[in-house]
KOLLUMKE-421986 format. One line per field, with one value per residue (C-alpha): residue in three letters; x, y, z. Coordinates in Angstrom, 3 decimals. Layout:
residuo	c(ALA ...) .
east	c(X ...) .
north	c(Y ...) .
up	c(Z ...) .
***
This chain:
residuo	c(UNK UNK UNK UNK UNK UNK UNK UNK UNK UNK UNK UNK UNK UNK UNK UNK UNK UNK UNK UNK UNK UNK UNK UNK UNK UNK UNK UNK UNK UNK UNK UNK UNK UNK UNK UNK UNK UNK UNK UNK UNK UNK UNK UNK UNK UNK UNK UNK UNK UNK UNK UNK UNK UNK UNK UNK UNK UNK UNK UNK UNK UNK UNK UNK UNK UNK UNK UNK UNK UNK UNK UNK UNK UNK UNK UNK UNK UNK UNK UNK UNK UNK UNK UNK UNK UNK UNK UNK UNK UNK UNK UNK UNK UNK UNK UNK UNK UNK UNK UNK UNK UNK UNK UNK UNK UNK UNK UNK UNK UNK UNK UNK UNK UNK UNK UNK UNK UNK UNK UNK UNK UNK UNK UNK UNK UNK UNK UNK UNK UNK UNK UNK UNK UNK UNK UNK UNK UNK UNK UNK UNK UNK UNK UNK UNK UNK UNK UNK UNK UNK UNK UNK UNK UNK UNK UNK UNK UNK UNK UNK UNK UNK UNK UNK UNK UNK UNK UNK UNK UNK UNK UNK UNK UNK UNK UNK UNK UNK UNK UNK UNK UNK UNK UNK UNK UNK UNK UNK UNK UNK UNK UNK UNK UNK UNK UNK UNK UNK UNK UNK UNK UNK UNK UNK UNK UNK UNK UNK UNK UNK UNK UNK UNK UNK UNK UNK UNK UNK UNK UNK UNK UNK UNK UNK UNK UNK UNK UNK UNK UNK UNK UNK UNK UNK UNK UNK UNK UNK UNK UNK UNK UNK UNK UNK UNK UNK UNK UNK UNK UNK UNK UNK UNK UNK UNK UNK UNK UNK UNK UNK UNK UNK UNK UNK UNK UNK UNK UNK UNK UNK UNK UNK UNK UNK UNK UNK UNK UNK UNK UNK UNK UNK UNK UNK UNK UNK UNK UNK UNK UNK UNK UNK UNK UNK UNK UNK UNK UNK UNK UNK UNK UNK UNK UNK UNK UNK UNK UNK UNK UNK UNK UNK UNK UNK UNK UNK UNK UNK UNK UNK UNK UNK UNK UNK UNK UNK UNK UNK UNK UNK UNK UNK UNK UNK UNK UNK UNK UNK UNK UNK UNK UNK UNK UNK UNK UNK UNK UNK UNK UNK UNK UNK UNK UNK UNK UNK UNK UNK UNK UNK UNK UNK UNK UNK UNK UNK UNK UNK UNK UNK UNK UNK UNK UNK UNK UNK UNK UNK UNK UNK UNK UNK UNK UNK UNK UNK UNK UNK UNK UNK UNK UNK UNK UNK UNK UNK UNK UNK UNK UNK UNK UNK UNK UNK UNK UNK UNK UNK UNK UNK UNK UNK UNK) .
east	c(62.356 58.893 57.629 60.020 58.564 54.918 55.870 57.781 54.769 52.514 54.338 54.417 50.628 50.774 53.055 51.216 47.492 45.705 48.393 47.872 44.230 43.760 46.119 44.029 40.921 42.384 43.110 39.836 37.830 40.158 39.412 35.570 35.930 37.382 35.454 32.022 32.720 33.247 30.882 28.096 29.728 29.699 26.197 24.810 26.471 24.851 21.453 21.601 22.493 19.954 17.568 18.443 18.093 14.760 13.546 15.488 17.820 20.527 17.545 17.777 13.900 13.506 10.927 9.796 11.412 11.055 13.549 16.373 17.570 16.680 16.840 16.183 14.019 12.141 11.881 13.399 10.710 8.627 7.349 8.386 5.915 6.665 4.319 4.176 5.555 8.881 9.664 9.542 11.568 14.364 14.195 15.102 17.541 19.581 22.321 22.957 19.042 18.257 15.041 12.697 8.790 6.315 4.912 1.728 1.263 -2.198 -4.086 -6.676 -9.526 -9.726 -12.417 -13.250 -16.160 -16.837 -13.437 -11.515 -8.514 -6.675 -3.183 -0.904 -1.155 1.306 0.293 3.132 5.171 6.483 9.993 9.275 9.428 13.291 13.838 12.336 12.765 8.734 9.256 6.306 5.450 5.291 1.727 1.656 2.594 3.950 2.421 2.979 2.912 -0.235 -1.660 -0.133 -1.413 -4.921 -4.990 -6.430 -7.590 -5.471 -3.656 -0.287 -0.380 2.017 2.467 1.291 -1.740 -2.647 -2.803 -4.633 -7.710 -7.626 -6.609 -5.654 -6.868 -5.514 -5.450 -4.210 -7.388 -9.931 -11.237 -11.041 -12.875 -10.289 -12.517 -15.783 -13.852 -13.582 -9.723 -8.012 -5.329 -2.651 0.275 1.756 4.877 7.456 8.196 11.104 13.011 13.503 15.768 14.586 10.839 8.290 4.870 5.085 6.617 6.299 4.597 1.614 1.634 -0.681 -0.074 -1.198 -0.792 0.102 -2.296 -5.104 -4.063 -3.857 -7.451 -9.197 -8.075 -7.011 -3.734 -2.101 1.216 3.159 4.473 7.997 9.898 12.117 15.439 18.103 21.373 22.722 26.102 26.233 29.387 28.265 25.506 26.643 26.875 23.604 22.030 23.657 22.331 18.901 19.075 20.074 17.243 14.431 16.182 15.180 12.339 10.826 12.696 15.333 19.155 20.935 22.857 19.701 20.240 16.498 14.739 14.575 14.873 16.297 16.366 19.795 20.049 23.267 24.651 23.287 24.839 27.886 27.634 26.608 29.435 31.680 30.127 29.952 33.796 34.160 32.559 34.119 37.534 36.161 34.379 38.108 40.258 38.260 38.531 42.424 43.103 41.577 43.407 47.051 46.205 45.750 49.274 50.480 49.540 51.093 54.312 54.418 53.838 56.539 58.912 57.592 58.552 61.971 62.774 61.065 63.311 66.425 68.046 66.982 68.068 71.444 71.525 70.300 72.994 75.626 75.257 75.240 71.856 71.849 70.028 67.942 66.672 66.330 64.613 61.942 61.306 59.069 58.237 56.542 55.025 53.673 52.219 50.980 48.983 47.837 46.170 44.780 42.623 42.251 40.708 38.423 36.956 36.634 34.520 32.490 31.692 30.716 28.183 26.674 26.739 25.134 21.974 21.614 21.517 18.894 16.934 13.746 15.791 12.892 11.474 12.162 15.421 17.014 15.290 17.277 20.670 20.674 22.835 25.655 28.616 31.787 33.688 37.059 38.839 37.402 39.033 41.926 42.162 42.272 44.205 46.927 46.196 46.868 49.891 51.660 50.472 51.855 55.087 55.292 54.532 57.007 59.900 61.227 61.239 62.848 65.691 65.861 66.475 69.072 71.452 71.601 75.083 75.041 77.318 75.224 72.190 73.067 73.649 70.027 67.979) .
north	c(6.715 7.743 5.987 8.347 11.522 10.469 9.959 13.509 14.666 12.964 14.695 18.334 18.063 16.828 19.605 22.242 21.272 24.843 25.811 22.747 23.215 26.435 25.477 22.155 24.606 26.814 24.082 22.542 25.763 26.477 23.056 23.545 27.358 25.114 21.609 23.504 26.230 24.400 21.738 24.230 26.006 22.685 22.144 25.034 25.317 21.620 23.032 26.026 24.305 20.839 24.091 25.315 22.139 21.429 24.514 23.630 20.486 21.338 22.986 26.418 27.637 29.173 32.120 34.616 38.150 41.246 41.686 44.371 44.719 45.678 42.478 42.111 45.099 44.268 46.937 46.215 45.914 42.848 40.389 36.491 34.255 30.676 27.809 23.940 22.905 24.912 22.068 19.450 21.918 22.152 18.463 18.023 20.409 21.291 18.995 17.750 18.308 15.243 16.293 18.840 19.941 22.505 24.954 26.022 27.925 29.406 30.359 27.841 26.774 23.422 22.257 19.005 18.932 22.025 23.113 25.655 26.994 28.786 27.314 27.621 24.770 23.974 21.857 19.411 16.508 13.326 14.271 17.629 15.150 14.428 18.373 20.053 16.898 16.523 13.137 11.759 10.304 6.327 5.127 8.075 8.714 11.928 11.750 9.196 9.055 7.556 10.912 12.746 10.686 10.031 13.620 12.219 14.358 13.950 15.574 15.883 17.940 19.465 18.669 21.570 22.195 18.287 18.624 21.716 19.687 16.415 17.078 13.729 11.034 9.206 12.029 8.981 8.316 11.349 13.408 17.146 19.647 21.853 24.861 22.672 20.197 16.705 15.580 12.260 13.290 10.054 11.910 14.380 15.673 14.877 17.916 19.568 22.574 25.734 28.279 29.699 29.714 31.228 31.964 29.833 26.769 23.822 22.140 24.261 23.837 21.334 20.014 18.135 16.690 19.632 18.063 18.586 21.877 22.915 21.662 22.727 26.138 26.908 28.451 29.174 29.617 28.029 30.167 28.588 25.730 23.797 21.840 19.869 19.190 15.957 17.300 20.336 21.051 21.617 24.636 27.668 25.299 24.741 27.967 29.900 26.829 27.452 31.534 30.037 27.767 30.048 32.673 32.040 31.022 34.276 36.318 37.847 38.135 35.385 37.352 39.532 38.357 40.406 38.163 35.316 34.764 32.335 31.070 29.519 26.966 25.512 28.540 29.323 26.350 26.998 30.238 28.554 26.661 29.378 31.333 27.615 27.783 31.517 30.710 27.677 29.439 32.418 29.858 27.955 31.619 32.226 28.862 28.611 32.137 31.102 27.839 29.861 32.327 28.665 27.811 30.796 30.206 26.561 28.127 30.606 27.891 25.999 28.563 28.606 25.034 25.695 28.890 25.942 23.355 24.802 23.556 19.668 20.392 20.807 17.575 15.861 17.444 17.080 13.283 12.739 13.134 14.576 17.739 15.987 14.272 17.475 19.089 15.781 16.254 19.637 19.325 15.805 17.415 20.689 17.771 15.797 18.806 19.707 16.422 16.268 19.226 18.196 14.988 16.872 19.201 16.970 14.625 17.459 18.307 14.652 15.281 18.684 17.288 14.327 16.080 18.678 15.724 13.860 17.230 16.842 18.159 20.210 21.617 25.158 26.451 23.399 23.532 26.492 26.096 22.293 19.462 20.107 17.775 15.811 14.244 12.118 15.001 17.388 15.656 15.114 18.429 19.333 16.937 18.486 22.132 21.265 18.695 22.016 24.305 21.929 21.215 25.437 25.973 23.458 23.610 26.795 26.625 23.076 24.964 27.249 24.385 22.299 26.094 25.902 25.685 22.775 24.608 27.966 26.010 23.935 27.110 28.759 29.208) .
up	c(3.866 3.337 6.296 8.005 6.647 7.412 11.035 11.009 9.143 12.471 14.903 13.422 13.145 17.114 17.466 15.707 16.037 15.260 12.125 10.805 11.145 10.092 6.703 5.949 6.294 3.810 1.454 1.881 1.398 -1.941 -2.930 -2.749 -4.643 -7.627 -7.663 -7.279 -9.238 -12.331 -11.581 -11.206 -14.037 -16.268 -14.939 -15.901 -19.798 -20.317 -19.109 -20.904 -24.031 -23.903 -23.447 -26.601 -28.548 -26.544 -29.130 -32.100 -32.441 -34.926 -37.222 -39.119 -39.689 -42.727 -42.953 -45.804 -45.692 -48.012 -50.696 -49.952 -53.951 -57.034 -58.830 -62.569 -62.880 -59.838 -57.220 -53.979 -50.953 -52.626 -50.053 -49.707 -48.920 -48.958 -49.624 -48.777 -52.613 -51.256 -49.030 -52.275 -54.080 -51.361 -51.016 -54.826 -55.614 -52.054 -51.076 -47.869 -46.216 -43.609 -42.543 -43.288 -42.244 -43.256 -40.454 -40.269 -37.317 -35.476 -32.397 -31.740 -29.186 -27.396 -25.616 -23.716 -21.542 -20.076 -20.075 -22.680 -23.277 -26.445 -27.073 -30.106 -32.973 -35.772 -38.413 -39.131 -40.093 -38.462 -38.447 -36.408 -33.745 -33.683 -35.419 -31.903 -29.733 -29.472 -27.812 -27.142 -23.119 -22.290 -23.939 -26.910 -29.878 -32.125 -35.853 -38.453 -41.642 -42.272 -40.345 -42.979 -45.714 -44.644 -43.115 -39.896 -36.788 -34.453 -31.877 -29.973 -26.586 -24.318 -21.314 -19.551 -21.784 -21.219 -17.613 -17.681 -20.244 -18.901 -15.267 -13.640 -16.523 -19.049 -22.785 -24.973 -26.788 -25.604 -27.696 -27.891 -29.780 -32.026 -32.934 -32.551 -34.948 -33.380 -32.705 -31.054 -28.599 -29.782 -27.435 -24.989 -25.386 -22.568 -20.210 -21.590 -20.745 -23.557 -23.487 -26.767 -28.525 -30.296 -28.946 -26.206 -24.883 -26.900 -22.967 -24.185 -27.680 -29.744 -32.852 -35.769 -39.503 -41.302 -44.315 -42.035 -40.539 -44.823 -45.270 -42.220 -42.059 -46.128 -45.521 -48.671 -47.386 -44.345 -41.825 -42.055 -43.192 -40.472 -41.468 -40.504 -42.414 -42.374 -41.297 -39.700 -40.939 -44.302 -42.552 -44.709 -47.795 -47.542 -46.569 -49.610 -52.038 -50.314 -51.488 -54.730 -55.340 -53.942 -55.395 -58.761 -58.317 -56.343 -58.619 -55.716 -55.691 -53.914 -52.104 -50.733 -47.140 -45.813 -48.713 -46.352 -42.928 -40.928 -37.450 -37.457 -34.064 -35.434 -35.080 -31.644 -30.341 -31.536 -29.743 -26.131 -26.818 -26.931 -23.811 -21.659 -22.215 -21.391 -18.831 -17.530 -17.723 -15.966 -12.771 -12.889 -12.509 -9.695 -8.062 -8.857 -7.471 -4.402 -3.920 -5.066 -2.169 0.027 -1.284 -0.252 3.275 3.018 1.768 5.218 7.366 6.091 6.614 9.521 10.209 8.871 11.435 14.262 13.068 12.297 15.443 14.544 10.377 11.678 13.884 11.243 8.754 11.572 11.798 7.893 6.443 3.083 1.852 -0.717 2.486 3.899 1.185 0.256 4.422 3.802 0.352 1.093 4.228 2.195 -0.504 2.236 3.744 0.096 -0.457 2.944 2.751 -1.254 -0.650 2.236 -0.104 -2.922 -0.169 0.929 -2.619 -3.924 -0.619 -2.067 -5.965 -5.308 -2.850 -5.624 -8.570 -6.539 -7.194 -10.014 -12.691 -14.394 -11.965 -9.858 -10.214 -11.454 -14.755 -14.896 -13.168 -14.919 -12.393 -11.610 -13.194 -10.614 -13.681 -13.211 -15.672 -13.037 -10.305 -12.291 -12.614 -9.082 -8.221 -10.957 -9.538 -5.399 -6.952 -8.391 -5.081 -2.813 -4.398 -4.889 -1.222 -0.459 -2.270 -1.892 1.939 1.334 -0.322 2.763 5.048 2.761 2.241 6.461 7.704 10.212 12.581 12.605 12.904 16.103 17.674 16.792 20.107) .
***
């Protein structure tokens, strides 16, 4: 039976050459409107959101504040200032912490041969590296503990500010002058792309052992404490435990929110998360609208084919052949022209995904815009969406042609 309808389906596209066409284009270009839509979409959410956790990988930065209440006889408006024995303190007495560094933060000057530039510095631990994804390049290095422990001078670069010092050579192992102060570049930071940051991109940052950032420079308290919960889940948990255990010891209420300040990426994740899917629905409305209004054209043609046909329907009921023949007849045909211009568009966009993916992903706009993503559930999808267009498009018209009264319709002109 089926080989039957492909071979009707052969000779109404023999028949009809430019309907057929123009209904295959329209399928096709609806296609396209939906595959590239969300893959550009999907693209785009995944860039936006590796941007974010290029600045702050499931992290909440903890800053001093000034105190909102009156608490225990203290007048409201008293400044927090943290300090490096805050991060030992935390560590001790707050569940659920994974990782945690001190930040000490300043401008500083870096020379190498006749060459200087001013860059931002942050004086550090070893697990800052995983906390703001400070992965080091092939042949470096980020800090170690021995750094920390032996407060040695030494130095991790960005990317940017690397290439700017050391032009085309090899940094691992030079030595640049930090304020006049002798320092071994050990690493440069792999180019990354941010979507959030403070004073400047972390690919023109430098940084080093936050021991010898304390004793070079005397700081007596760190600009801000970064951390990272072991499960993310328990975010809020912890936050309120950290108001509790600073809390008493700066003398504030617990629930004095402008005490502290915090710089909650967890949270901003889960936020991108919520616009990516916004979005997502938003890109797939669009694309789906325009592939129901291809449907639509599917469905007139095949009443079209009906009103052409209704001469050879009632030959074909005359002699015996049943309506569910009948009706299988257009609604195969209307699923058959469906995939047709489906599987063209889905072609045509594998082409366009695959020359945009071979793009350099961080650089121009695609550091920006992120690749775009074909997945099977994509596909799927698509394939579900022109499965239920088709069948619409065809089966009422089917219907048409199975009511027809045999007799009436051998006598249609």
């Amino acid at each position: 039976m089926f080989f039957e309808l492909f071979r009707d389906f052969l000779f109404d596209l023999r028949v009809h050459r430019l309907r057929a066409a123009l209904t295959l284009i329209a399928i096709t270009w609806g296609t396209i409107a939906v595959v590239l839509l969300l893959s550009f979409g999907q693209g785009l959410g995944t860039q936006i959101l590796k941007g974010l956790m290029n600045a702050g990988n499931q992290i909440i930065i903890l800053y001093g504040g000034e105190t909102g209440l009156i608490y225990q006889g203290l007048p409201k408006g008293r400044t927090i200032s943290l300090l490096e024995e805050d991060v030992d303190l935390l560590t001790r007495t707050v569940a659920g912490i994974g990782m945690i560094s001190p930040q000490y933060r300043s401008n500083i000057t870096l020379t190498y041969g006749n060459f200087s530039t001013n860059t931002e510095c942050e004086g550090v631990n070893p697990e800052f590296e995983e906390m703001r994804r400070m992965y080091p390049a092939a042949n470096g290095r980020f800090l170690d503990n021995a750094d920390i422990e032996r407060q040695r001078r030494v130095l991790v670069l960005g990317s940017e500010i690397a290439k700017d010092i050391f032009k085309d050579q090899d940094p691992i192992g030079k030595i640049v002058l930090v304020n006049e102060v002798p320092f071994t570049t050990v690493g440069i930071i792999q180019r990354k792309t941010q979507t959030a940051m403070n004073n400047g991109p972390d690919t023109r940052r430098a940084v080093m052992p936050y021991t010898t950032f304390r004793t070079m420079y005397g700081n007596k308290h760190v600009n801000s404490i970064a951390i990272r919960p072991v499960n993310t889940a328990q975010q809020e948990t912890m936050k309120a435990s950290i108001y509790e255990v600073l809390g008493r010891k700066y003398h504030f209420d617990p629930k004095d929110e402008r005490a502290l300040n915090m710089w909650d990426f967890i949270e901003a994740e889960k936020i991108t998360k919520k616009v990516d899917l916004g979005l997502s629905l938003f890109l797939f409305s669009i694309g789906f609208l325009t592939l129901v209004i291809a449907g639509v054209g599917v469905a007139n043609v095949m009443y079209v084919v009906v009103k052409e046909r209704t001469r050879e329907i009632g030959i074909k009921l005359a002699v015996g052949a049943r309506r569910s023949y009948i009706m299988m007849q257009f609604i195969f045909e209307s699923l058959l022209l469906s995939f047709s211009g489906g599987a063209i568009g889905i072609i045509f966009c594998s082409i366009i995904v695959s020359i945009v993916r071979s793009m350099p992903a961080e650089q121009g706009a695609m550091q920006f815009i992120g690749r775009p993503v074909l997945s099977p559930v994509l596909i799927a999808i698509t394939v579900g969406i022109l499965t239920a267009v088709g069948f619409a498009a065809g089966v009422f018209p089917a219907r048409t042609a199975a009511k027809l009264d045999p007799v009436e319709s051998l006598r249609y002109e």
